[in-house]
N, CA, C and O atoms as CSV, one atom per row, in Angstrom:
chain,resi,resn,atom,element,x,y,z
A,1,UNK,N,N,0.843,-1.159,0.000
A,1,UNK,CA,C,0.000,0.000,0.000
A,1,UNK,C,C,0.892,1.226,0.000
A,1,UNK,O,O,1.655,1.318,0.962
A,2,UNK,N,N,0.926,2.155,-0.887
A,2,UNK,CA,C,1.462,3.375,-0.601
A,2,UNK,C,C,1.338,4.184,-0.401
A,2,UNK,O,O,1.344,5.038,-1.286
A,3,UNK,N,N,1.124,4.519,0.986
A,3,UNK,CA,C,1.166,5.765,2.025
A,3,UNK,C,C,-0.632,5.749,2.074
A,3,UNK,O,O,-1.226,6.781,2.385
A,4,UNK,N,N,-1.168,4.845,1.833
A,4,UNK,CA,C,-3.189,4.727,1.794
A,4,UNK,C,C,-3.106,4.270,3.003
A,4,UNK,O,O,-2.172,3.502,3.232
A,5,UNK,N,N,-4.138,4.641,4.206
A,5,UNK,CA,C,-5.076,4.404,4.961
A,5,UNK,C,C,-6.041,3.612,4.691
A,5,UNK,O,O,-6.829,4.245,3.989
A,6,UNK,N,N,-6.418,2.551,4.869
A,6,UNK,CA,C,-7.509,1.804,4.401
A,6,UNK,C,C,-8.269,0.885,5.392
A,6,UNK,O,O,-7.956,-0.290,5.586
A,7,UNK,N,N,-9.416,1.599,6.071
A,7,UNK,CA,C,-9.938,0.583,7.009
A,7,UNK,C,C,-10.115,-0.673,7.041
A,7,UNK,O,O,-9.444,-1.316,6.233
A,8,UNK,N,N,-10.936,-1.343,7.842
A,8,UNK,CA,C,-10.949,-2.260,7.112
A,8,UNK,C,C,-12.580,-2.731,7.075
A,8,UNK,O,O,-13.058,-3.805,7.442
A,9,UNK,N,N,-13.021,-1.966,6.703
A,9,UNK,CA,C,-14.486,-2.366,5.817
A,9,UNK,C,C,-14.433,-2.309,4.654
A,9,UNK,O,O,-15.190,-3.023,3.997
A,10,UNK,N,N,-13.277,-1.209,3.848
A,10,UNK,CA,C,-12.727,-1.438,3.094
A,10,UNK,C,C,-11.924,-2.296,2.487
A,10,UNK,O,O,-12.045,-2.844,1.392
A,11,UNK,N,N,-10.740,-2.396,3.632
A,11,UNK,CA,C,-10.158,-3.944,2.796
A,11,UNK,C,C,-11.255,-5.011,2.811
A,11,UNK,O,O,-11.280,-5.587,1.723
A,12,UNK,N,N,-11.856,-5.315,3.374
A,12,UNK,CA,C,-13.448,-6.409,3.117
A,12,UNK,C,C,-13.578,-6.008,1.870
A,12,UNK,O,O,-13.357,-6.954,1.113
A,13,UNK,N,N,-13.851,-4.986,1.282
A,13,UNK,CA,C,-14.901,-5.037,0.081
A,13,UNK,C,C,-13.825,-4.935,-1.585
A,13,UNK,O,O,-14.116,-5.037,-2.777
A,14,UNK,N,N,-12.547,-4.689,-0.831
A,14,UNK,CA,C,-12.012,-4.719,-2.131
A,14,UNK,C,C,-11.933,-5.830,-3.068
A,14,UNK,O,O,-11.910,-5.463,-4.242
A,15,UNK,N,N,-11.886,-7.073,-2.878
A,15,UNK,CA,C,-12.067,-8.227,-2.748
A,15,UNK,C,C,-13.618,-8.211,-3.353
A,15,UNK,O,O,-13.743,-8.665,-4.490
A,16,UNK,N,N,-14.493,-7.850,-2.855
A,16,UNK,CA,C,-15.859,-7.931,-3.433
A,16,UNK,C,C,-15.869,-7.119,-4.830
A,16,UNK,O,O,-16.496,-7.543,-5.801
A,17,UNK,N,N,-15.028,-5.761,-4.860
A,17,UNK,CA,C,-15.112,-5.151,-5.787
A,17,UNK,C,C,-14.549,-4.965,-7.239
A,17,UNK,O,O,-14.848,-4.398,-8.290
A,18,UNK,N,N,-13.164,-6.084,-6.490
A,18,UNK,CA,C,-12.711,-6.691,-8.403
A,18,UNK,C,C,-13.419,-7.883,-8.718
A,18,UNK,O,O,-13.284,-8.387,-9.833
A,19,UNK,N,N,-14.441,-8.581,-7.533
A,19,UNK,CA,C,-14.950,-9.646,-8.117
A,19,UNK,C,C,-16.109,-8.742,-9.018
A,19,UNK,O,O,-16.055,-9.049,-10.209
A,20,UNK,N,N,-16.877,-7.966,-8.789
A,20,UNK,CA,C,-17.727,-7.845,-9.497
A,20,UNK,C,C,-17.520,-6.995,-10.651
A,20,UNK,O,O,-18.215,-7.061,-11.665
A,21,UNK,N,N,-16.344,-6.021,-10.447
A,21,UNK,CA,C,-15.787,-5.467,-12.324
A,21,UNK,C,C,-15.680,-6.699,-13.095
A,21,UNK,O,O,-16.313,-6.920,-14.128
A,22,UNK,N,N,-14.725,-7.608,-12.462
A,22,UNK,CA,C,-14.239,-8.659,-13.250
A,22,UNK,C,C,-15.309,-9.317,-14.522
A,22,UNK,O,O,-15.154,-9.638,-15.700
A,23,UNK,N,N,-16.756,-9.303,-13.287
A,23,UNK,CA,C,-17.851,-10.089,-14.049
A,23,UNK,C,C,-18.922,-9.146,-14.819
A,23,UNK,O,O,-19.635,-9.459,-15.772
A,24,UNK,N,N,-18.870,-8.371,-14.395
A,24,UNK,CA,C,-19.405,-6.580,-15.228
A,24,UNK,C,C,-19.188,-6.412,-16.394
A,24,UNK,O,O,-19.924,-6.159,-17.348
A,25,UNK,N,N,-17.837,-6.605,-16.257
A,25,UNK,CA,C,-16.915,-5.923,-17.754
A,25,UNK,C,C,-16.453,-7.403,-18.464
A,25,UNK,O,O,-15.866,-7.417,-19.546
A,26,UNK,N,N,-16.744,-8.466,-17.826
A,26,UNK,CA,C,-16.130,-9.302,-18.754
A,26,UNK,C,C,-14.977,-9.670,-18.894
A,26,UNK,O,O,-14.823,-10.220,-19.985
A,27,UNK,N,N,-13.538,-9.596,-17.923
A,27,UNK,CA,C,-12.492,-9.153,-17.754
A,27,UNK,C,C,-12.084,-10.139,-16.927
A,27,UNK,O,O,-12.779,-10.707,-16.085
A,28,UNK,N,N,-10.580,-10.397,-17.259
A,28,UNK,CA,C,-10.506,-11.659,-16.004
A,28,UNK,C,C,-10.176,-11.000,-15.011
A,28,UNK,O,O,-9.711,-9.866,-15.120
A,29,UNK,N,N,-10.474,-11.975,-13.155
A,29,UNK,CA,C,-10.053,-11.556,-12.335
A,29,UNK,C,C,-8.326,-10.953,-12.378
A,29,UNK,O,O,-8.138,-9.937,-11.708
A,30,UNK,N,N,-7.660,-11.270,-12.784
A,30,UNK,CA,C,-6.179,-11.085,-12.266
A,30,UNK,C,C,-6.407,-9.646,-13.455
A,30,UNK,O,O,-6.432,-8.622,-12.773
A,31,UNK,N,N,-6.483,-9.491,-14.162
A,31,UNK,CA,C,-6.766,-8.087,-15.108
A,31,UNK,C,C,-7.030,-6.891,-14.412
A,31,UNK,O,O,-6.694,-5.708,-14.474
A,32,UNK,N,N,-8.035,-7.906,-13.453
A,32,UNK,CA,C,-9.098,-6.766,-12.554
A,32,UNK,C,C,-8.115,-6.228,-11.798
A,32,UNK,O,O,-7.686,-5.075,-11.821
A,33,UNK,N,N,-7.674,-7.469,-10.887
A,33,UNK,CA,C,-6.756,-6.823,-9.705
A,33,UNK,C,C,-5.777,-5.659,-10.194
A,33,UNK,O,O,-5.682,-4.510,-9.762
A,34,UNK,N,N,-5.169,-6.208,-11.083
A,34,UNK,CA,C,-3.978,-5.210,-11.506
A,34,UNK,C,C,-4.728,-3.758,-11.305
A,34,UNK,O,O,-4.656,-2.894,-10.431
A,35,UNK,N,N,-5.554,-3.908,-12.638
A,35,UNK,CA,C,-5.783,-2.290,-12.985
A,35,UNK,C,C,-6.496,-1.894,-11.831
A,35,UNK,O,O,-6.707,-0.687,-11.717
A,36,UNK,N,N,-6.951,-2.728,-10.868
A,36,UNK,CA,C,-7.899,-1.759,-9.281
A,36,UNK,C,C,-6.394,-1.315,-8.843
A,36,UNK,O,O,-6.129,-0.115,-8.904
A,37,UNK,N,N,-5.537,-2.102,-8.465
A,37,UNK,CA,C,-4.453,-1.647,-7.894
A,37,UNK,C,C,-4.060,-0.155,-8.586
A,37,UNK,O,O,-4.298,0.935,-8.066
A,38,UNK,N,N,-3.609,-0.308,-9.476
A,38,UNK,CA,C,-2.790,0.698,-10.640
A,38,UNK,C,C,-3.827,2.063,-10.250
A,38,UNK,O,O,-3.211,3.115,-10.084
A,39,UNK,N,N,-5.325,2.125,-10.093
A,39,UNK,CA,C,-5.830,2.567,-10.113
A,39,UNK,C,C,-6.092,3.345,-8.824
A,39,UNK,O,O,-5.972,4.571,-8.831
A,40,UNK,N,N,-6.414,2.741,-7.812
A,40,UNK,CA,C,-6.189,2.941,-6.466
A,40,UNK,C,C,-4.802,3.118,-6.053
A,40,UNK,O,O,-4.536,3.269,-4.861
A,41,UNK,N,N,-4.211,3.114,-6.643
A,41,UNK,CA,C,-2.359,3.515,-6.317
A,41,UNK,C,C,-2.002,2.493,-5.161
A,41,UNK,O,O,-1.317,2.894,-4.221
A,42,UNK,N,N,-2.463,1.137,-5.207
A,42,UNK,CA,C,-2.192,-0.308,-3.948
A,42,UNK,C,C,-1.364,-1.028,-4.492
A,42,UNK,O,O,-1.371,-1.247,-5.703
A,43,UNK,N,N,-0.603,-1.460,-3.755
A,43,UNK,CA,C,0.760,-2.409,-4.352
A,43,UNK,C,C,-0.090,-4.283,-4.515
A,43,UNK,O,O,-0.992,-4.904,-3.952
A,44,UNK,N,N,0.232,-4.361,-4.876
A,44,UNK,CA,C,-0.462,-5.933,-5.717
A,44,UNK,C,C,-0.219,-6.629,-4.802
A,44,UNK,O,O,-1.146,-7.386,-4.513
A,45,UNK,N,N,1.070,-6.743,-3.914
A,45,UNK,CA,C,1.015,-7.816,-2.693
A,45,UNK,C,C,-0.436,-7.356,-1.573
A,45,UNK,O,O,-1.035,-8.268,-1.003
A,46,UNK,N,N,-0.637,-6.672,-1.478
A,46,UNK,CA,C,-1.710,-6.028,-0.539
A,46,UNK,C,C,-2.991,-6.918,-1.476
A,46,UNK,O,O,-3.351,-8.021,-1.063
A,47,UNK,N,N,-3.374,-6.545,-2.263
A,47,UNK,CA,C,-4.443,-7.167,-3.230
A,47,UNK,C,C,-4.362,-8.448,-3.220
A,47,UNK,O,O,-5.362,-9.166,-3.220
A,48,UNK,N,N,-2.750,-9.035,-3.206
A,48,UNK,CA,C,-3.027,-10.612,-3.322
A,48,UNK,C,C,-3.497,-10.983,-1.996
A,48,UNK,O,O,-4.410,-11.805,-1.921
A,49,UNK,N,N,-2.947,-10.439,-0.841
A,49,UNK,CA,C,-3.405,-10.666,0.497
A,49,UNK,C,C,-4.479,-10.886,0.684
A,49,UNK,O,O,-4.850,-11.875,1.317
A,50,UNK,N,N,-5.435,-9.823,0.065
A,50,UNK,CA,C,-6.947,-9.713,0.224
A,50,UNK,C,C,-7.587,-10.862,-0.742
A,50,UNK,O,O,-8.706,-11.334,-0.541
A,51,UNK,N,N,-6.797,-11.224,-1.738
A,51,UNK,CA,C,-7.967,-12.103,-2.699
A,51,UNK,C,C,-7.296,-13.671,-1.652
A,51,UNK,O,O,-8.188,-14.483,-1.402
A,52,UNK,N,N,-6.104,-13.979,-1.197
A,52,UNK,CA,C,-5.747,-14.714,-0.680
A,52,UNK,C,C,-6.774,-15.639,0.487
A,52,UNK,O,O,-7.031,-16.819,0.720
A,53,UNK,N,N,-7.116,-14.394,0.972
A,53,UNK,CA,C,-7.989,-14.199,2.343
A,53,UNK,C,C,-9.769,-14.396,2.051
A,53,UNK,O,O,-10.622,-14.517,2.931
A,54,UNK,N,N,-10.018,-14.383,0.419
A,54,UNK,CA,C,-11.442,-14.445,0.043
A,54,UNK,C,C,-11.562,-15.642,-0.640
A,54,UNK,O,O,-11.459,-15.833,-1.852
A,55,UNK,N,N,-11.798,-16.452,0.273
A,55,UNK,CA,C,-11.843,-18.474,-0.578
A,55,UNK,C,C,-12.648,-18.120,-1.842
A,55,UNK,O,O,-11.697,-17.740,-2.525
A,56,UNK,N,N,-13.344,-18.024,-2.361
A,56,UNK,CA,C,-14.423,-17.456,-3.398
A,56,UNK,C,C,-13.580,-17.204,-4.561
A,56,UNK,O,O,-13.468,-17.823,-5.619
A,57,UNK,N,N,-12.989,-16.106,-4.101
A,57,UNK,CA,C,-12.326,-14.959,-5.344
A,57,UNK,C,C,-10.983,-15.741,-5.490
A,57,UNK,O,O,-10.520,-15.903,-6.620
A,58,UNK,N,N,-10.367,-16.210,-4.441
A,58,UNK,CA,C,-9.112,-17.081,-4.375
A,58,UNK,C,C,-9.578,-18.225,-5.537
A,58,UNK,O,O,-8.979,-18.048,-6.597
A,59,UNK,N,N,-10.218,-18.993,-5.547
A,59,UNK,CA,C,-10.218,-19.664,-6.298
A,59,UNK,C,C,-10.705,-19.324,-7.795
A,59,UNK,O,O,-10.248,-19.965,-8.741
A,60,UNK,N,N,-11.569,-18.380,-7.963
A,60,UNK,CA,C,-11.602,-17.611,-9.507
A,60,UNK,C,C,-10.129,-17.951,-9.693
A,60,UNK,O,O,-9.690,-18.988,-10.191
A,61,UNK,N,N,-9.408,-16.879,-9.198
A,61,UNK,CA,C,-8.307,-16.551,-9.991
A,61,UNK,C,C,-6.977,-17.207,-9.794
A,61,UNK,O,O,-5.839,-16.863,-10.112
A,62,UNK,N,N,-7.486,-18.315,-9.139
A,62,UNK,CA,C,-6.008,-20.107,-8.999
A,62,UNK,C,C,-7.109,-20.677,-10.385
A,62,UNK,O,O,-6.433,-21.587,-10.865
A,63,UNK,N,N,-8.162,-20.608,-11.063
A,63,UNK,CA,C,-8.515,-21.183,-11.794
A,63,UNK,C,C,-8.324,-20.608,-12.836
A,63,UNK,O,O,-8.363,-21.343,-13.823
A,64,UNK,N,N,-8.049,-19.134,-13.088
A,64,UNK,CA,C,-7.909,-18.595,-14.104
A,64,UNK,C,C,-6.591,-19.016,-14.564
A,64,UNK,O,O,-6.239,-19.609,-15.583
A,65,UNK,N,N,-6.004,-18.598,-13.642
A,65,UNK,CA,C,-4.007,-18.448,-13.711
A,65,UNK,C,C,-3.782,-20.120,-14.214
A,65,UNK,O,O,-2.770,-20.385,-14.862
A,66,UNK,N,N,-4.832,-21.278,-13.859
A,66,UNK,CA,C,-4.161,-22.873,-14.468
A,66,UNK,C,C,-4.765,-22.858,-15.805
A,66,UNK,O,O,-4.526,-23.671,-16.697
A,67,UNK,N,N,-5.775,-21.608,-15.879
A,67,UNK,CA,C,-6.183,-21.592,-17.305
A,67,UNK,C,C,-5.369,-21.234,-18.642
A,67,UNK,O,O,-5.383,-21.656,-19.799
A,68,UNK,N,N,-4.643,-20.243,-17.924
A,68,UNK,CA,C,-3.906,-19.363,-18.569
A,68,UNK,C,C,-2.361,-20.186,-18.707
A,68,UNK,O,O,-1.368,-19.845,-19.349
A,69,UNK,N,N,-2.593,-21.421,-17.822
A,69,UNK,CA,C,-1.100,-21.738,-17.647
A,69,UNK,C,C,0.019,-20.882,-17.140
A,69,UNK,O,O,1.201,-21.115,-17.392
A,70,UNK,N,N,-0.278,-20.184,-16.635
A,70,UNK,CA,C,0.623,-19.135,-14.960
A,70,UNK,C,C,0.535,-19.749,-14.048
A,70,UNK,O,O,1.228,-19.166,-13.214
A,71,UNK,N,N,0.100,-20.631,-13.599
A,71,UNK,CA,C,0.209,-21.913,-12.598
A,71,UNK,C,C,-0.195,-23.494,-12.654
A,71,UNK,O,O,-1.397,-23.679,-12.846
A,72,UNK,N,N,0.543,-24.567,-12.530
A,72,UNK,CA,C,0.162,-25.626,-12.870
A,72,UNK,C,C,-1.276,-25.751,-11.554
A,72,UNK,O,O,-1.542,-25.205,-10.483
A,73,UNK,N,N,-2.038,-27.050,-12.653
A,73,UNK,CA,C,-3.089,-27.091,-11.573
A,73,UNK,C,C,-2.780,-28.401,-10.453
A,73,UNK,O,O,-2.332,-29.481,-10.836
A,74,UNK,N,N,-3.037,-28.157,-9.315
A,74,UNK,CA,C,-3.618,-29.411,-8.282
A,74,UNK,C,C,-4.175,-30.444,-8.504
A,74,UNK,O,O,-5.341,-30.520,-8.891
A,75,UNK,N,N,-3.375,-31.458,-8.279
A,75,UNK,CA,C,-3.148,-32.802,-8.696
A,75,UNK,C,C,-3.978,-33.498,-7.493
A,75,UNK,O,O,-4.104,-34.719,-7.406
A,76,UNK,N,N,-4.618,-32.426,-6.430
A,76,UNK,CA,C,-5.396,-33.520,-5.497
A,76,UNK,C,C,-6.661,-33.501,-5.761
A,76,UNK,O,O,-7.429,-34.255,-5.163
């Protein structure tokens, strides 16, 4: 995060809020994150934290990334 204050009802909803651009616009999650970050001036480890922390959205985008082949998938 750089130099942002961010409560945390906020960090709660950021997480809610690239899930639903993502599906709005048609856009993949990890697309989303970036440009919310870039946009909100938030460093991407902060964002991964938060999607880390949202089982839901965590798995969108571990499913996107084995889609995309940016991560092999789970063999269990």
């Amino acid at each position: 995060m750089k130099g942002t204050l961010i409560n945390l009802e906020t960090f709660r909803n950021i997480g809610k809020k690239i899930e639903k651009i993502a599906e709005e616009n048609n856009v993949g999650y990890i697309e989303t994150a970036v440009d919310y970050c870039e946009k909100n001036n938030l460093e991407i480890d902060f964002v991964g934290e938060i999607i880390a922390q949202n089982p839901n959205l965590k798995a969108k985008v571990e499913y996107e990334a084995e889609t995309l082949r940016f991560m092999r998938k789970d063999k269990s």
